[in-house]
N, C-alpha and C positions, 0 to 999 in steps of 0.2 A: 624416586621423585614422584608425587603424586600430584595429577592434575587435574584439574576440574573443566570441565565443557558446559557453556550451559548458550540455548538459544529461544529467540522469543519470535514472534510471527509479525512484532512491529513494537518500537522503540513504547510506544504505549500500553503494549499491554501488561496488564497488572490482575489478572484472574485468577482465581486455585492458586494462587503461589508460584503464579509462573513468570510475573514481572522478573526484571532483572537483577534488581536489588533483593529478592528476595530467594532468589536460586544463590548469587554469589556465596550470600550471606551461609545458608548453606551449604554449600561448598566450602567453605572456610572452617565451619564447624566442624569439618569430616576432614581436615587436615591439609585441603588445598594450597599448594606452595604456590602452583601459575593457574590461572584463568582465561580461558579461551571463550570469546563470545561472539555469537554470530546471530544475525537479525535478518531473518528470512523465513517465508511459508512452511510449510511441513511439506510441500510437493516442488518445493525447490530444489534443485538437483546440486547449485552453486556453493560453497559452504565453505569459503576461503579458510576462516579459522579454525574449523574441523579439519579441514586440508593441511594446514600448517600445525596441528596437534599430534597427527597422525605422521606427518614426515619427523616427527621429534621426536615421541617415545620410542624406547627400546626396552628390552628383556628385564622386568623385576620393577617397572612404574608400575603406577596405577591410574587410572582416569576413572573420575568419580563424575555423576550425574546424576541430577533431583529425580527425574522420572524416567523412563527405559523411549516416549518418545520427544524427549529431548536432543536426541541423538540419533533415532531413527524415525521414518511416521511409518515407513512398509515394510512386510516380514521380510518380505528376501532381501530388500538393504541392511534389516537388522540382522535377522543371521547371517546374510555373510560377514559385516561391520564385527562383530562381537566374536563370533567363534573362528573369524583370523586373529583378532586382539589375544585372543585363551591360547590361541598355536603357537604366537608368539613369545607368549610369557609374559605378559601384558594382563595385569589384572584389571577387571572393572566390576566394578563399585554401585548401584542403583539404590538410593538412599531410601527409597520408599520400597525395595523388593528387596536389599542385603545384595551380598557380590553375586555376579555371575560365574556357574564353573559350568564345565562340560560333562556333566553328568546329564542321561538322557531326561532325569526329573526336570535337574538344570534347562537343558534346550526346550524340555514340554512347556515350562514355564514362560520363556520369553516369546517363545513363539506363539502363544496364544493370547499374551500381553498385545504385542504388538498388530497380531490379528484385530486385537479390540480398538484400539488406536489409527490403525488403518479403516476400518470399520465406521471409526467414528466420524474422521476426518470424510471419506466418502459418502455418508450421512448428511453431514453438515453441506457440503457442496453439494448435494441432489434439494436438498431444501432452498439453499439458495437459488438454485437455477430457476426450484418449481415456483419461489415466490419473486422474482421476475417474468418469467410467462404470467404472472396472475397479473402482476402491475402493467405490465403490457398492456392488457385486456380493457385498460382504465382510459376514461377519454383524456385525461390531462398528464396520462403519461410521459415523463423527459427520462431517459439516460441519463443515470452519475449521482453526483451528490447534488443536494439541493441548494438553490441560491441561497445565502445567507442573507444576503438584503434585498429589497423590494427597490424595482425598477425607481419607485419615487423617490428611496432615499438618495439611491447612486444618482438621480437628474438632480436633486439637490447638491449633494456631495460636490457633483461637477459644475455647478453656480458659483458655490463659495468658492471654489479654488481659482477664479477668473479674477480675484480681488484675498484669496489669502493664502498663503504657504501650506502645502501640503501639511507639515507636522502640525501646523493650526488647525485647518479641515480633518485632521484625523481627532482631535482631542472634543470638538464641538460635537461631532457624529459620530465618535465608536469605531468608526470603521478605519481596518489597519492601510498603514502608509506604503504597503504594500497592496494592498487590494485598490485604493485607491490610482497607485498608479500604472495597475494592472488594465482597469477599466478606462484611464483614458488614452493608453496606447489603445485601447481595443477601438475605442468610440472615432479616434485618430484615422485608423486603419479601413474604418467605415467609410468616414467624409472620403480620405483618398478616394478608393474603390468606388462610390458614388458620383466623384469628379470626374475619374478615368471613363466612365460609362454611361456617365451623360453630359460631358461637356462641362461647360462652363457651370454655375447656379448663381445666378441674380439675386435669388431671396434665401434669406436663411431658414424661411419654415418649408419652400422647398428641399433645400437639402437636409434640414431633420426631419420632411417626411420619408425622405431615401433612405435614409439612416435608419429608423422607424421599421421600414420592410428591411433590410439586411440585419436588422434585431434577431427576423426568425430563422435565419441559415447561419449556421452552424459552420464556422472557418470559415465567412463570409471571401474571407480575399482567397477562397481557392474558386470560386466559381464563376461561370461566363455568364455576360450579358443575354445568352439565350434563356439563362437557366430566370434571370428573373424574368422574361416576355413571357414564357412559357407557363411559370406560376402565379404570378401577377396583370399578365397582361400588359407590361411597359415596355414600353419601346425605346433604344437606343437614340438618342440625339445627335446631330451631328453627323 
C-alpha cells in the first residue's frame, strides 16, 4: 500500500508548491492510493493525521512526501520519524530527494536537509519577533491584524442597520454579515458596561461619549470602574 502524507501551515497557503492541491496532486503521480492531511505550523507538536498514518502502516507500504519538511520541521523528529519507519520495513519516498534508506550517505543526507529546514523555520521566527520589537517602537502601534474598515464606515454601517436588514447593509457597504454582526454585539456590550457603571443615561450623546472611551480598552467588559477613573478621570455615578 502506498501512502501519501502531505501538510501545510494554514488552509491558504499556496507557496513553492506547497498548497494542498498541489502536494496531493503529486502524491498521486507517485502512486498514492490514501492521503493523509494535516494543517498545522512546522512547530506544532499535534498532527492527528500523521498520527493516524502511522498507527496504519505496516511492513512493505510506502509513505511518499513532496519535501522531507513536510513531515518533519527538526532533526531529531526527522530521524527519529524516518529511521523507525526503514527498521520497520516501511519504505519512504521524498519526491524532491528519491527514497530514503539507511545508508550513513542515506542519514548524512536527511539530516542535513532537515538541519536546513529547521534553520529556516528558526530564521523566519527570529525575524518575525525582531520586526515586532521594531513596530513596537512606532507611536501608533496596535497588536494583531489590522482593522479592515475605518471607525466611519462601521458608524455608518450601524445607522443603516436601525432601518435595513443586515444582508441589505452588507450589500450597500462591502462589509460582511458577519463583521457586521460582530461589531454590534460589541458596540451592544459597550452601552451595557456603560449603563452598569454609570447609572442611568438621560442623553444619547452621553452614552456614545462613554462608548467612545471604552473604544480604547480592549475587552472592555473585562474591566472595573476604577480602571476608567484612573485613566480618564471619570467617576462612577450613583
Amino acid at each position: 500500500m502506498i501512502y501519501g502524507y502531505c501538510r501545510v501551515s494554514s488552509k491558504g497557503q499556496a507557496k513553492d508548491g506547497n498548497s494542498l492541491e498541489a502536494q496531493e496532486t503529486a502524491l498521486r503521480e507517485k502512486g498514492a492510493e490514501r492521503i493523509y492531511t494535516d494543517v498545522y505550523t512546522g512547530t506544532t507538536t499535534d498532527r492527528p493525521q500523521l498520527d493516524q498514518l502511522l498507527s496504519e502502516v505496516k511492513p512493505g507500504d510506502k509513505i511518499v512526501v513532496t519535501k522531507l519538511d513536510r513531515i518533519a520541521r527538526s532533526v531529531q523528529q526527522g530521524i527519529t520519524l524516518i529511521d523507525g519507519l526503514i527498521e520497520k520495513g516501511i519504505a519512504v519516498d521524498v519526491i524532491n530527494m528519491g527514497p530514503m534508506d539507511d545508508t550513513p550517505t542515506g542519514k548524512l543526507v536527511r539530516t542535513v536537509m532537515l538541519a536546513f529546514a529547521e534553520f529556516e523555520r528558526d530564521m523566519i521566527m527570529q525575524r518575525t519577533r525582531e520586526g515586532k520589537e521594531i513596530a513596537r517602537r512606532q507611536e501608533n502601534f496596535r497588536e494583531g491584524r489590522p482593522h479592515k474598515y475605518t471607525t466611519a464606515q462601521l458608524n455608518h454601517a450601524m445607522e443603516l442597520m436601525k432601518t435595513h436588514s443586515r444582508k441589505r447593509v452588507s450589500e450597500l457597504t462591502g462589509i460582511s454579515m458577519s463583521t457586521l454582526a460582530r461589531e454590534k454585539r460589541d458596540r451592544r456590550k459597550k452601552q451595557d458596561l456603560a449603563k452598569e457603571l454609570f447609572g442611568s443615561l438621560p442623553k444619547e450623546t452621553f452614552a456614545d461619549q462613554i462608548t467612545g472611551i471604552l473604544e480604547d480598552l480592549d475587552e472592555s467588559v473585562d474591566y472595573k470602574a476604577e480602571v476608567l477613573e484612573e485613566k480618564y478621570g471619570v467617576r462612577e455615578q450613583g
